[in-house]
Structures are given as C-alpha cells and as structure tokens.
C-alpha positions in Angstrom: 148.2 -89.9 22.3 145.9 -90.5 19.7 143.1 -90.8 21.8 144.2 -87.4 22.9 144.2 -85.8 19.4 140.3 -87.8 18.8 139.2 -86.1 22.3 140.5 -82.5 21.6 139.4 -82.5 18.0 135.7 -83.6 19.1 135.8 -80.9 21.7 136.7 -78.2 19.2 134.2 -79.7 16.5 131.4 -79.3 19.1 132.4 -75.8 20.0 132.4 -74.7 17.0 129.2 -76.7 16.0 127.8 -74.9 19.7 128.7 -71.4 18.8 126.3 -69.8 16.2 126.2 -66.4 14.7 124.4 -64.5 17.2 121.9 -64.4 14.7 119.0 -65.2 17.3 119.5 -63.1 20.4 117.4 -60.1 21.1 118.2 -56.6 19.3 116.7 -53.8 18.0 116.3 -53.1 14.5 116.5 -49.6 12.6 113.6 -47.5 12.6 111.1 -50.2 14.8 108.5 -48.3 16.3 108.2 -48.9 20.1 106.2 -52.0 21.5 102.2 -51.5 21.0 102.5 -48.5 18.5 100.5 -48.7 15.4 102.5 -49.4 12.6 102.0 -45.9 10.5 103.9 -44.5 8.0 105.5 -41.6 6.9 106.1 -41.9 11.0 105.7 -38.9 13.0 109.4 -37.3 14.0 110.0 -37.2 18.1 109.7 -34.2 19.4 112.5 -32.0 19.6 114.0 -33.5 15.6 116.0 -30.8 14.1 114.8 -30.8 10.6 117.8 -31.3 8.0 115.9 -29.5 5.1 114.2 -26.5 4.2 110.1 -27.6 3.4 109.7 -28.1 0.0 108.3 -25.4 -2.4 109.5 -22.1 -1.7 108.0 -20.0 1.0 105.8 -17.2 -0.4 108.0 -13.7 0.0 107.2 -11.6 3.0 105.8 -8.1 3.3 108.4 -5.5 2.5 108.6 -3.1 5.3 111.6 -0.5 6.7 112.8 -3.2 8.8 113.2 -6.3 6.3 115.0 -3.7 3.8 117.1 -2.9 6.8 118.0 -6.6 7.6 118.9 -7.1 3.4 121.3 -4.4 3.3 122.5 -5.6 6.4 122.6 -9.2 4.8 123.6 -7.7 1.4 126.5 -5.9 2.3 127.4 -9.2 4.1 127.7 -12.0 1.4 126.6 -10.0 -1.9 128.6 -6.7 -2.0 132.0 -8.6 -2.4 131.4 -9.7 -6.0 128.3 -7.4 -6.9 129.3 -4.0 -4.8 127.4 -2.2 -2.2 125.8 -0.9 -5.1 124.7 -4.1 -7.0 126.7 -2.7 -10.2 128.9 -6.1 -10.0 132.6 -3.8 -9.3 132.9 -6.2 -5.9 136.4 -6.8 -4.6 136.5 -9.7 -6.5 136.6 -8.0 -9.9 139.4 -6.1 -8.2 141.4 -9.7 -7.8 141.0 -10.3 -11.2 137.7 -12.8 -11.0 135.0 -12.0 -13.9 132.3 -9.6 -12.8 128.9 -10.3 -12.1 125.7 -8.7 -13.9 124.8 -5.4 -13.0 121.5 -5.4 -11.0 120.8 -2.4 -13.6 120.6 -4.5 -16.1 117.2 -5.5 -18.8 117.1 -8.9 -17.8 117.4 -8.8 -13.8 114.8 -5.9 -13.5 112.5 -7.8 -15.1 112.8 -10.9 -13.3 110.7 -11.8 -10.8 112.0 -11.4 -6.7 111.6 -14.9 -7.1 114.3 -15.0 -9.0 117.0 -13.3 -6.5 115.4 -15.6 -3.9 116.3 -18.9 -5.9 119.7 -17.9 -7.4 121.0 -17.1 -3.8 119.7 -20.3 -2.7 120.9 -22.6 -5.9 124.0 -20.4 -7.3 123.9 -19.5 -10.9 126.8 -19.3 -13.4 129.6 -19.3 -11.4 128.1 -17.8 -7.9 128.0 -21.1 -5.6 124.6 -21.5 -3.7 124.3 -20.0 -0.3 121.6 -22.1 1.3 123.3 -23.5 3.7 124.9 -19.6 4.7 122.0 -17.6 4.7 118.2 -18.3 6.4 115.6 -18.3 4.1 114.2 -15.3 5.6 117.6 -13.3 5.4 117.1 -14.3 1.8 113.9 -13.1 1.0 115.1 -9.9 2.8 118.2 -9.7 0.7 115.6 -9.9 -2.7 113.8 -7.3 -1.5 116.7 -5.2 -0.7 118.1 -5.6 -4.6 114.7 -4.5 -5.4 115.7 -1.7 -3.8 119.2 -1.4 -5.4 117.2 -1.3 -8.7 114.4 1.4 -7.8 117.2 3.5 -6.5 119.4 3.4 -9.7 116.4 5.1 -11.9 115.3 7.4 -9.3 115.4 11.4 -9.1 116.3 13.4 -6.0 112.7 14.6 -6.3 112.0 10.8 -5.2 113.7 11.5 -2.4 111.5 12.7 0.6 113.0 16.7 1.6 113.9 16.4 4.9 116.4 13.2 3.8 117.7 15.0 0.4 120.4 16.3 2.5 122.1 12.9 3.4 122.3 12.2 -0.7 123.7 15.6 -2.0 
C-alpha cells in the first residue's frame, strides 16, 4: 500500500512538474504588425477604421449660404430652441419648467464673440448647458453658429432690411 501512495504521488509530482503555463505556445500579441511588415509607427489604420474622434483643431467655418442657414434653423429649432427659444432670447420651455434661463443671443457679450465661439460652446457645454458633440455633426454645428448669427442680425434689423416682395410674410 505504501508503495501505492510512493507511485501515485510520483505520478502527480511529474504531472504537475510536466504541465507548464502555456507560457511558450504560439499566440498573437496586441497590435503585432503582420509577418514581413516594416515595423512603423504611428501605424497606418486598415481600411475601412471608423475613426472614434473628431481631428484635432477645429475645422475652419464654412461659407454661409441659403442652404447652411436653412440646415441651422432646422438644427436650431432641433436641440437649441428648448432652452434658448426659437428666437434665441433664452424663454425655452425649459425656463417654463422652472430651470434658469439662458443668455439672450441679444446680449453685449455674445454679439461680440466670435462664431467660433457658438461653434465651441455647442461642442464643449458651457455653464450649465452639457456639450453636444456627440449629438450634433460638426458640420450641423457650424450651421447652427451661423444660424445664431442670424438670430442676432435679425433682432437689430428694420423692415426696410427686409427685401419688398418678402415684407409681407413679417407684417
């Protein structure tokens, strides 16, 4: 019996002693490029990545034409005009629920900020608005800026401003 016990506890000794980690068997690590490719590095993405991130530096703002102030309303009216009103005097719904009202786009400081400005604080937040980068494209933003630029040329403007054969539409 003992002889037993010897044999059985050798036998487990050299099976454990046999087995190893699989520390040397063949695998493929994180990130190794493919057999024979240089080693280069930052490493080209494979075509077809979806990029997580915008590029860095902000883009340089588009030409405003009919259209793009078209698309901002459209945008505006979308995600701004519940806290800042359809007519960027900050009287959204919101103020209506008893939240704290934005700024006016009328006021000092936001007409003379640059359309810069608009483009970062809807992509950042500011204050207490929470940033919409991950809601809005950046090109819907820059459409949106322009648009408020709009809001703001419209809010000191005369009905002479207006071209005649539209002056109907605003009395």
């Amino acid at each position: 019996m003992r002889g037993r016990r010897l044999v059985v506890a050798a036998g487990v000794a050299l099976a454990v002693v046999a087995c190893n980690n699989m520390a040397n068997q063949p695998k493929r690590l994180p990130f190794e490029l493919p057999y024979g490719a240089e080693a280069r590095w930052p490493a080209l993405p494979p075509p077809g990545t979806v990029a997580r991130d915008e590029p860095l530096g902000a883009p340089s703002p588009p030409p405003v034409t009919l259209a793009l102030l078209q698309r901002g309303q459209e945008r505006f009216d979308i995600y701004c005009a519940p806290c800042h009103s359809r007519t960027g005097d900050g009287n959204g719904m919101i103020v209506q629920r008893g939240f704290p009202p934005p700024p006016s786009y009328a006021e000092a400081r936001l007409r003379q900020a640059p359309v810069q400005h608009f483009y970062d604080v809807i992509t950042n937040g500011y204050g207490a608005m929470f940033p919409y980068a991950a809601r809005v494209a950046p090109a819907d933003r820059w459409a949106i800026a322009a648009y408020i630029r709009a809001l703001q040329a419209s809010d000191s403007g005369q009905i002479a401003d207006v071209p005649p054969d539209h002056r109907q539409t605003l009395q």
